[in-house]
N, C-alpha and C positions, 0 to 999 in steps of 0.2 A: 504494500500500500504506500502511496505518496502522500504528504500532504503539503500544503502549502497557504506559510501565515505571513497575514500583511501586516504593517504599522506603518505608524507614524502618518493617518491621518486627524482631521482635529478641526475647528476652526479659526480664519485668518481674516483679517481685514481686506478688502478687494487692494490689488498689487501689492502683498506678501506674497510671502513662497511657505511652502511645505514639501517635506521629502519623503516620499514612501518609500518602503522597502518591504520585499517581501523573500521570503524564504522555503527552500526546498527543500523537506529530510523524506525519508526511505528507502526503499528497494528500487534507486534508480542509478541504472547505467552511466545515461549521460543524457541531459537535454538540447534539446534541440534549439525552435524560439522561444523567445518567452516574451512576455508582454502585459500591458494594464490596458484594462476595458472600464468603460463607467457606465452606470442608470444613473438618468435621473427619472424624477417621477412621471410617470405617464410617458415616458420612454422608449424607445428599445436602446439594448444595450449596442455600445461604439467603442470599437480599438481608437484607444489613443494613443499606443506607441507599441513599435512590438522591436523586438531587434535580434539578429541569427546569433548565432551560435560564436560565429567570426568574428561579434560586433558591429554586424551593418546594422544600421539602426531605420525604420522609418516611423513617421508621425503622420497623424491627421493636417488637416490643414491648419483647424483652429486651433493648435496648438505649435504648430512648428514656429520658431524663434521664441518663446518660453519654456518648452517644456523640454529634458533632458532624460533618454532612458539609457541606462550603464548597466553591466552584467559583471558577475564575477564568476566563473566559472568552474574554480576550484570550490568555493564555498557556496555553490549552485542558489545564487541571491540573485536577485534584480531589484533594480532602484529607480525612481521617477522624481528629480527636481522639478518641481513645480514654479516658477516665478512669473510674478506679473499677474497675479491669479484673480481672475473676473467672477462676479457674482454667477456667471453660464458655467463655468466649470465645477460649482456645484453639483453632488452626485454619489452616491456609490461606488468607489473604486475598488477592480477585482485583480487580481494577479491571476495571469493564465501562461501555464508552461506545457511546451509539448516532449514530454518526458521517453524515452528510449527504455525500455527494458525489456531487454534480450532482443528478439528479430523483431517486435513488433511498438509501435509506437503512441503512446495514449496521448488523451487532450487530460489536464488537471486545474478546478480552479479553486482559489483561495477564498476565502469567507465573505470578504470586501471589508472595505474598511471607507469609513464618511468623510466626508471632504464637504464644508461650506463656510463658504465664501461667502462676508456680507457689504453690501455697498455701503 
């Protein structure tokens, strides 16, 4: 079993920054991408950043020039710098990892953690 827990979200004053971080432990080989998605309410959920294995990273639109996602690969973490952060980026943030064990590859995701942002 994998599991995978997030922090460090909370909330900020509109343009503050917040850092998530979220973390990989179990029976995993190696991961592949990993990434954060958000709801907000009456939503669906949206990738807002995901990045390989390698470190190529991509973002949404509304986030690209704010938001920063970093990987550690030995300590199977990923992390989202947040700054500049707008009342819209309010939401449920999830951490999702595409996990390798053995020949076959699963999707996993994290609890979410809240994020708001007030004007």
């Amino acid at each position: 079993q994998v599991q995978l827990v997030e922090s460090g979200g909370g909330l900020v004053q509109a343009g503050g920054s917040l850092r998530l971080s979220c973390a990989a432990s179990g029976s995993i080989f190696s991961i592949n991408a990993m990434g954060w998605y958000r709801q907000a309410p009456g939503n669906q959920r949206e990738l807002v950043a995901d990045i390989t294995r390698g470190g190529l990273p991509n973002y949404a639109d509304s986030v690209k020039g704010r938001f920063t996602i970093s990987r550690d690969n030995a300590k199977n973490t990923v992390n989202l710098q947040m700054n500049s952060l707008k009342p819209e980026d309010t939401a449920v943030y999830y951490c999702n990892a595409d996990v390798q064990i053995g020949v076959l590859s699963y999707t996993y995701w994290g609890q979410g953690t809240q994020v708001t942002v007030s004007s």
